[in-house]
N, C-alpha and C positions, 0 to 999 in steps of 0.2 A: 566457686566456679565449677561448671559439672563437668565430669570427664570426656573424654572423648568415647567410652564406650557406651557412657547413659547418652550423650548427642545422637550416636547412630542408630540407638534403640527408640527413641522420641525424637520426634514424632514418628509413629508408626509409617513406613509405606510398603506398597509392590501388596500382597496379599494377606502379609501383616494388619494393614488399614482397613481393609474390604473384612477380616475377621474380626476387629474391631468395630466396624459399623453396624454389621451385622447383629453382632452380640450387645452392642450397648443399646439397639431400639430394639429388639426381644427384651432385657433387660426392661426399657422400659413402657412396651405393650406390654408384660407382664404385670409389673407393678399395678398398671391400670386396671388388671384385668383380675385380680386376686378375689376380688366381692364373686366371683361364680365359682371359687374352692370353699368359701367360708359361708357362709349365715345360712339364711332360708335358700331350700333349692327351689330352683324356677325352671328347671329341666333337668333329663338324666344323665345320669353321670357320663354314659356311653356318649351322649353327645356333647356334653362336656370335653368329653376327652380329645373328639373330636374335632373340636373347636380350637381345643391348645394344640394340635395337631397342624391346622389352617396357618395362627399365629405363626408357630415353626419353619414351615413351610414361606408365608410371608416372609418374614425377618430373614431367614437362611437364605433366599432368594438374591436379598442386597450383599451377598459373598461374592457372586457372581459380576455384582454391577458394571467394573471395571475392564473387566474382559469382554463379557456380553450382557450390556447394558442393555438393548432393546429385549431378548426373551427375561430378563430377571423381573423387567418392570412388569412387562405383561402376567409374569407366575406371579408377580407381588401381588399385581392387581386382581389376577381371580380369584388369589384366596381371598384375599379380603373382601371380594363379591361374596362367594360361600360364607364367609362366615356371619357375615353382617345380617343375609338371609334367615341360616340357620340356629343362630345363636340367642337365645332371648337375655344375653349382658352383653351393655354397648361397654365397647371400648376403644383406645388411641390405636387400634389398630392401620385403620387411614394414615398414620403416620408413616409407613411401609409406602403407603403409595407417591406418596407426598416427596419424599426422598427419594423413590425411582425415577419420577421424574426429572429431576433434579440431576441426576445423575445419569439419566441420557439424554439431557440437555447436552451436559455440559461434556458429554462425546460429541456432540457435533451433530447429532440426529436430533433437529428440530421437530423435522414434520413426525416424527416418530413420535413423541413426548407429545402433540399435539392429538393424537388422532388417540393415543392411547386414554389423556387425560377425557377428549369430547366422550370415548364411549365410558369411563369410569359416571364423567357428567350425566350423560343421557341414560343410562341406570339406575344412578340415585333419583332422575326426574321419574321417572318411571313410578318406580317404588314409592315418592313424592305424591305422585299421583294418583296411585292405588289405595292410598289412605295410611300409609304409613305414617306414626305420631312421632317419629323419632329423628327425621328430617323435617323440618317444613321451608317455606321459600326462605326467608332471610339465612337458613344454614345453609339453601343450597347457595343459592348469594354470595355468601363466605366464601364456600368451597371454592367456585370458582376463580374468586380472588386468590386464594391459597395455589390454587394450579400452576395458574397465570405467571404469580410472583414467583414458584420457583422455577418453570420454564424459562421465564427473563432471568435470573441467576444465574440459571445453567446456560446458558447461551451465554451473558456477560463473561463465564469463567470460560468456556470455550474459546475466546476472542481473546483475551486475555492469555492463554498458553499461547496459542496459536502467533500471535504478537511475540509474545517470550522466545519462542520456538527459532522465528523468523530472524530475530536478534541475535540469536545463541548461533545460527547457521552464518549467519552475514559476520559475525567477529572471528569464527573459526573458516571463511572462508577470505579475510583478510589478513586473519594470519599465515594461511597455506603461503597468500601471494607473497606476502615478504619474505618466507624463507626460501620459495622458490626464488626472489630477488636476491637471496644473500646469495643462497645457491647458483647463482648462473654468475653473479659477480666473481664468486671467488674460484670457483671450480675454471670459467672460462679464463678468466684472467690469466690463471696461472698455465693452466693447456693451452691456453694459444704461447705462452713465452717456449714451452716447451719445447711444442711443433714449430717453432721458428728455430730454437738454437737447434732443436736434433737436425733438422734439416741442412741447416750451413753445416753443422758437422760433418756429416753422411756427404755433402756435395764436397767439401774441401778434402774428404781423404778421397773421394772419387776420384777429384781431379788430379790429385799430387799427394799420395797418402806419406811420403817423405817428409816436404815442404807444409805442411798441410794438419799433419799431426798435432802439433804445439798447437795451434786454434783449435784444433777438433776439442783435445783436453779442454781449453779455456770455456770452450762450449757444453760441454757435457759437465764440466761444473759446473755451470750457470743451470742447466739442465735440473743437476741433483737439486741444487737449491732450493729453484723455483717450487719441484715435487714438494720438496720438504716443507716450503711454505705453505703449498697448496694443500696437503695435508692435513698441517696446524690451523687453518685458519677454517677447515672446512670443520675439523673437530669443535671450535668454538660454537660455528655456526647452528650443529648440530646438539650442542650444548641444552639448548630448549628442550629437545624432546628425550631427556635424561628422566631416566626412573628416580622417583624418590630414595634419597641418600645417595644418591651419585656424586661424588664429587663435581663442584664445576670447575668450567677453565679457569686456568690461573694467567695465560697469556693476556695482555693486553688486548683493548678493544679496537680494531682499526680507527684510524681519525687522519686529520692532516697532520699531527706528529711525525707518522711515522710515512708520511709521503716520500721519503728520503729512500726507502724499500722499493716503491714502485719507480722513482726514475731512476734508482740502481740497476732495475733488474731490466728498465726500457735500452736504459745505456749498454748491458751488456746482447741485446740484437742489434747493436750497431746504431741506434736511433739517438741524434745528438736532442737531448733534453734539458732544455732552461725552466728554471722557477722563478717569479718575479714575485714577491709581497711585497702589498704595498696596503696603509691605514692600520689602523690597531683595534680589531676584532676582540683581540683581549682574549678570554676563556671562554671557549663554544659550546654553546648546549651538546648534548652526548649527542642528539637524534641528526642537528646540522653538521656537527663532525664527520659524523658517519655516513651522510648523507653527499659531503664533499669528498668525501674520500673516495665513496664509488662512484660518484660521476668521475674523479679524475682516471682514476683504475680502469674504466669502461671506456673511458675515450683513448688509452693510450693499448688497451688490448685494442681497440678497431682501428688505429693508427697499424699497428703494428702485422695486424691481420690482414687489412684490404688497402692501408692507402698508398702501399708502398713511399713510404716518406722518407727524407733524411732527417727531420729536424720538427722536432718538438715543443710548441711556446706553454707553459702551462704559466693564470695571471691568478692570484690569487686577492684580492681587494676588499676588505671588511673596514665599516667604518662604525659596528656596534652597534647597530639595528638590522642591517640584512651582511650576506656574503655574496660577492658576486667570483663565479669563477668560470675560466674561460680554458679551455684545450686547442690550441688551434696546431696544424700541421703542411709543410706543404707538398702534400702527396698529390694524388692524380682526382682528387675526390669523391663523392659517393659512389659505394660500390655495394651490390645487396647479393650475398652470396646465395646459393640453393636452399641453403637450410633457412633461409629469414634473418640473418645473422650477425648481419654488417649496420655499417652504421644507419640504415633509414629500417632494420628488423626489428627484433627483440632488445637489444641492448640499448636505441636511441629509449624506446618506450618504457624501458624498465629505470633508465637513468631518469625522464622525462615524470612520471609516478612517484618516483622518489622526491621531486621538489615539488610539487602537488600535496602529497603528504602531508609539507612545511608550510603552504601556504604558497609556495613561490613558484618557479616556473624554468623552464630551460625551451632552449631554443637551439636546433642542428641543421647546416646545412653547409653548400658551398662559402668559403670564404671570399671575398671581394678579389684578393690576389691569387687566386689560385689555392687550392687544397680543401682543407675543411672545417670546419669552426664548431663546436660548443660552447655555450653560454649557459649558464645558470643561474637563476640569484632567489638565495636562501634567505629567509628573515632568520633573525636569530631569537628575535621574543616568541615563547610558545604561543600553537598555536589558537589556545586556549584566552589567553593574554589579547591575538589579534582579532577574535570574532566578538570581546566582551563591550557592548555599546558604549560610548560616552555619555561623562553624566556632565 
């Protein structure tokens, strides 16, 4: 198995790769090109020298390709005009060209790679036609074909990042949402219990700081708590974006387990809160657990926040293929505070995303008797599971 420090050294990239390109087609126009050091000379050395000069020049050129891809091609290409003139030994120097192309294809500069190959084309015709022996039509032919196929390569690998690219942005811009969604669940959740009980606090010693006291305490525990949850569970949340070797949380993952915490902490603002289960769900996927836990979390922070309620119905209903769960209240009903915030703002949409997610769906509005209702219902088979055809 190779280590991790031969992986990050192989494959070459960043200007590593570009000195690699570079040098392994020098390397081999070189090789090609050896018969004008060695046997009979057919020119002087001075242009000899010359010539391996061109090459260098070519080859060195494709160093550049990746940062500026159109001026390398066009330097590839004129030397390779030069030399091909100058030189009385052919050689795979073309191949400098052939790769430039290629590689401002495949930047995304079509027309570029087009117009540089037509005049490489309409030079060799030239020379073609001037009675040069060393082209004739079927090689210009070729040529052409050679251009052609790597401009369509370099454009395919163009479309192909750009694809990759598109993918890499839409995953990292799905993931922002969810942790913006954990973030608003938990952070809001617990700030709205907060600004409820500091408030009865603050108003009962107002009214009667004597009489009044014994609740204020009762309240500003509930107070600490809530913080202390709201803390812990934002720590989890931010768990994700931990540096390598961070330890992770070790607290427990929200779910309907521990629903027992949110109508604890609804019961202590005063808010009387029933749970009803009913069918046998059985063991929930992690994602629908989680997924029922902040729709109830979100509908008893907006009970709590706007409908001013007494009373609480939370129905919970799994019969082992979906979950349905229900929040109903009977407060005064929908109220959409300034900030967007209440139950027709950000929290119906964030809960509403959430069963979308699963496949499923929720539904918020006035209740038939007065107050306000959530609905939800969660499939419990992935969602993987629910989009694979029948055979």
């Amino acid at each position: 198995m190779p280590s991790t420090a031969r992986s990050r050294l192989w494959p070459p990239r960043g200007r590593a790769a570009d000195a690699a390109l570079a040098g392994g087609l020098f390397l081999v126009v070189g090789l090609g090109t050896l018969r004008s050091l060695i046997g009979a000379r057919e020119e002087p050395w001075a242009v000899t020298a010359a010539n391996w000069l061109l090459i260098a020049v070519a080859c060195g050129a494709l160093y550049f390709s990746s940062r500026r891809p159109v001026p390398a091609a066009s330097a590839a290409a004129l030397a390779t005009a030069v030399y091909y003139v100058t030189s009385a030994y052919d050689g795979p120097l073309l191949l400098a060209v052939v790769v430039a192309l290629f590689t401002v294809a495949a930047a995304g500069r079509l027309h570029a790679a087009v117009v540089i190959a037509a005049l490489c084309l309409i030079g060799t015709a030239l020379g073609t036609l001037q009675g040069n022996g060393d082209v004739n039509h079927v090689a210009l032919f070729m040529l052409t074909g050679w251009f052609v196929a790597m401009i369509t390569l370099g454009g395919l690998r163009h479309s192909h990042l750009v694809r990759a690219r598109e993918t890499e942005e839409r995953a990292a811009t799905q993931e922002r949402l969810r942790i913006a969604r954990e973030l608003h669940d938990v952070v809001g959740h617990h700030l709205s219990l907060i600004n409820v009980q500091s408030a009865a606090a603050l108003r009962r010693l107002t009214k009667d700081p004597a009489a009044g006291a014994g609740q204020a305490a009762e309240a500003l525990g509930a107070v600490k708590a809530a913080s202390h949850e709201a803390l812990r569970e934002l720590r989890a949340t931010l768990g994700v974006l931990r540096d390598a070797g961070e330890e992770a949380p070790t607290a427990p993952a929200p779910g309907l387990a521990r629903i027992g915490e949110l109508t604890g902490a609804a019961r202590a603002t005063g808010l009387a809160v029933t749970v009803h289960r009913t069918g046998g769900p059985g063991r929930l996927p992690v994602e629908a657990d989680l997924a029922a836990y902040r729709i109830v979390q979100e509908s008893l922070t907006n009970v709590a926040r706007h409908a001013r309620a007494t009373r609480a119905d939370i129905r919970l209903d799994g019969d082992g293929h979906r979950l349905t769960v229900s929040v109903t209240d009977d407060g005064r009903g929908p109220v959409t505070d300034p900030a967007g915030t209440g139950p027709t703002g950000s929290g119906v949409t964030g809960m509403r995303e959430r069963a979308r997610a699963l496949g499923g769906d929720l539904t918020a509005g006035p209740a038939p008797g007065g107050g306000f209702a959530v609905h939800a219902t969660l499939p419990l088979a992935p969602l993987a599971a629910q989009e694979e055809p029948r055979r």
